[in-house]
C-alpha positions as CSV (number, residue, x, y, z in Angstrom):
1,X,29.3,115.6,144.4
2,X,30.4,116.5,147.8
3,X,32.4,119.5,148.1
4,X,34.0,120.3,151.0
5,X,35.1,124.4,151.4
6,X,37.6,125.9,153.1
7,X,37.5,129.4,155.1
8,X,40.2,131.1,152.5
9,X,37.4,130.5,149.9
10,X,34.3,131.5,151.7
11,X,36.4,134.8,152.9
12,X,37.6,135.2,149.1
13,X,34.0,134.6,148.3
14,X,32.5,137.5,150.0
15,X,35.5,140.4,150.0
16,X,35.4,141.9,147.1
17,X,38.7,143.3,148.0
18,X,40.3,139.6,148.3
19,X,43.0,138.8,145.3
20,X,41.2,135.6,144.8
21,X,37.5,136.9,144.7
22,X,36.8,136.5,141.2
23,X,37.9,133.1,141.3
24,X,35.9,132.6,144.0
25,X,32.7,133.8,142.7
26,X,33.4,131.7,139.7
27,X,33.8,128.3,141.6
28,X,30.9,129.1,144.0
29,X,28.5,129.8,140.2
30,X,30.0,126.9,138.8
31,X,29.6,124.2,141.6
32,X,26.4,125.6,143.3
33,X,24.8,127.6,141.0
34,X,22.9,125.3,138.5
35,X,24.9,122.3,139.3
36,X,23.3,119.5,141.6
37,X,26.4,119.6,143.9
38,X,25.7,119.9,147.9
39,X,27.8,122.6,150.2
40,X,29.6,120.9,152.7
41,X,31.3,123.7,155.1
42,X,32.8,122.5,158.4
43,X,31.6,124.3,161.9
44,X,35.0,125.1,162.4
45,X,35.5,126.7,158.8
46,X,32.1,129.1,159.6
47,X,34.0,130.4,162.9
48,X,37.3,131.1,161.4
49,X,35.0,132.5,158.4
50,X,32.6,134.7,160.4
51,X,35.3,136.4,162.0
52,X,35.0,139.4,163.9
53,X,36.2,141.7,160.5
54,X,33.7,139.4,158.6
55,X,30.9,140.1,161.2
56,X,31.9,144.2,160.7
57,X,30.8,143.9,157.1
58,X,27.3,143.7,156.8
59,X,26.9,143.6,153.2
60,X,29.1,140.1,153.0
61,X,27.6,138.8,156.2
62,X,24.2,139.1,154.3
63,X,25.5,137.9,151.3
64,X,26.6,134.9,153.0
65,X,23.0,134.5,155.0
66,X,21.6,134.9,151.3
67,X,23.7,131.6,150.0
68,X,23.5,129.2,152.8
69,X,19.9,129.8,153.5
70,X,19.4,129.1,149.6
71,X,21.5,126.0,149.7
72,X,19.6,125.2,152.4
73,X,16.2,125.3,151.0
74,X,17.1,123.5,148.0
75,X,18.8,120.9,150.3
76,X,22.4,121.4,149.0
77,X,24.1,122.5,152.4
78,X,25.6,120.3,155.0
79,X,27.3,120.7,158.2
80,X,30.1,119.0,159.2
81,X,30.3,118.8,163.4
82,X,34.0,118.7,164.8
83,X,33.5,117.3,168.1
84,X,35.1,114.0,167.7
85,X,38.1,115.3,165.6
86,X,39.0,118.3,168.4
87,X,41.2,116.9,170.4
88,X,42.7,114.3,168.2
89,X,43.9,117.8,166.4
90,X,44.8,119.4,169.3
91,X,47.4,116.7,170.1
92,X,49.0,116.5,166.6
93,X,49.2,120.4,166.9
94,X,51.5,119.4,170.0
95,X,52.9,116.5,168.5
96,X,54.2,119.1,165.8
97,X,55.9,121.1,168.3
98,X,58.2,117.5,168.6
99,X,59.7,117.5,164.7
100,X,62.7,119.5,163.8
101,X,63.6,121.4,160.6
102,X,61.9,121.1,157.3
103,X,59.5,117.8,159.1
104,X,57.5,120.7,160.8
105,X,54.1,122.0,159.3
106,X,52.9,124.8,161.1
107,X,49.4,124.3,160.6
108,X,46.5,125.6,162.7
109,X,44.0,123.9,164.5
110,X,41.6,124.4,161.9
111,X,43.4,123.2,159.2
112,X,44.3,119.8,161.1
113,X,40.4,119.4,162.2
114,X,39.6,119.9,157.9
115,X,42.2,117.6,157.3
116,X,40.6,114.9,159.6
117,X,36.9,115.5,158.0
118,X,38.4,115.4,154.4
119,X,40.9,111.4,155.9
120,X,37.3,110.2,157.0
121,X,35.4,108.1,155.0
122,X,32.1,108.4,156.9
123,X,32.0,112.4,155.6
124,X,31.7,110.6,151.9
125,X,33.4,113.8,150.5
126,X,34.3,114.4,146.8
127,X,36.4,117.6,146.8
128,X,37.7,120.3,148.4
129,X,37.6,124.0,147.4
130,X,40.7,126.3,148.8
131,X,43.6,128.8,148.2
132,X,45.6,127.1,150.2
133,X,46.7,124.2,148.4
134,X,49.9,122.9,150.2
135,X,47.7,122.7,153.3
136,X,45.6,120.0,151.6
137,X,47.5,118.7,148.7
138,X,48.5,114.9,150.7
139,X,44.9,114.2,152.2
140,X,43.4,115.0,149.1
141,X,45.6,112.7,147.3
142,X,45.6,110.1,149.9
143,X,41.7,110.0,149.7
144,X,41.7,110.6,146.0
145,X,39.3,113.7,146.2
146,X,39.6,116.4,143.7
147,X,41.0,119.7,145.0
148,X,39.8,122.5,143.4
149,X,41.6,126.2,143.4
150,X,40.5,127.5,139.7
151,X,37.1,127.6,137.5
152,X,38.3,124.9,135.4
């Protein structure tokens, strides 16, 4: 299986302070630990990720090294490269700006970019690990891929 990840799970993933760490650590064990599943983390997932506080902590920047390079090795990581999906994203985050009311989503450019890996097919993705459910809940359903915020 495919699974995508989003940044709120990788960031979970290596704060132990984070509300949602355990879960994360339970999900990451459960999909990638003895499981055949493959790592798919989008380019712009790693920057929002590796963020300047992440980069401060050295322990989860290691710990992070520690798990791709692993994945890696065992061929279970992939990269997903935004540079088609950019400025398609850009636009809608304009196009947004348009709507009135409850129509708006306030979404960043991230989130749209993730949302147009997870809408195409050519990615052949399977599911999506996040916190952040509401940001993902229509594609997800629209492409019938499992989205995964628990252990279970």
């Amino acid at each position: 299986m495919n699974v995508c990840v989003d940044a709120c799970f990788l960031l979970a993933l290596y704060d132990s302070r984070d509300g949602h760490h355990a879960n994360a650590v339970a999900i990451f064990e459960k999909l990638f630990g003895a499981a055949t599943n493959q790592l798919v983390v989008p380019w712009p997932i790693l920057y929002e990720t590796v963020s300047t506080r992440m980069a401060r902590r050295s322990e989860s920047m290691k710990q992070l090294e520690r798990d791709l390079k692993l994945l890696r090795q065992r061929n279970r990581l992939s990269m997903l490269f935004d540079r088609k999906m950019r400025e398609q994203a850009l636009g809608e985050c304009f196009d947004e700006l348009k709507k009135r009311g409850a129509g708006y989503r306030a979404l960043s450019l991230v989130d749209r970019v993730v949302r147009l890996m997870l809408l195409n097919p050519k990615n052949r993705l399977h599911a999506l690990v996040t916190f952040n459910r509401e940001d993902f809940e229509d594609v997800c359903r629209t492409r019938k891929l499992q989205l995964i915020d628990s252990p279970d």
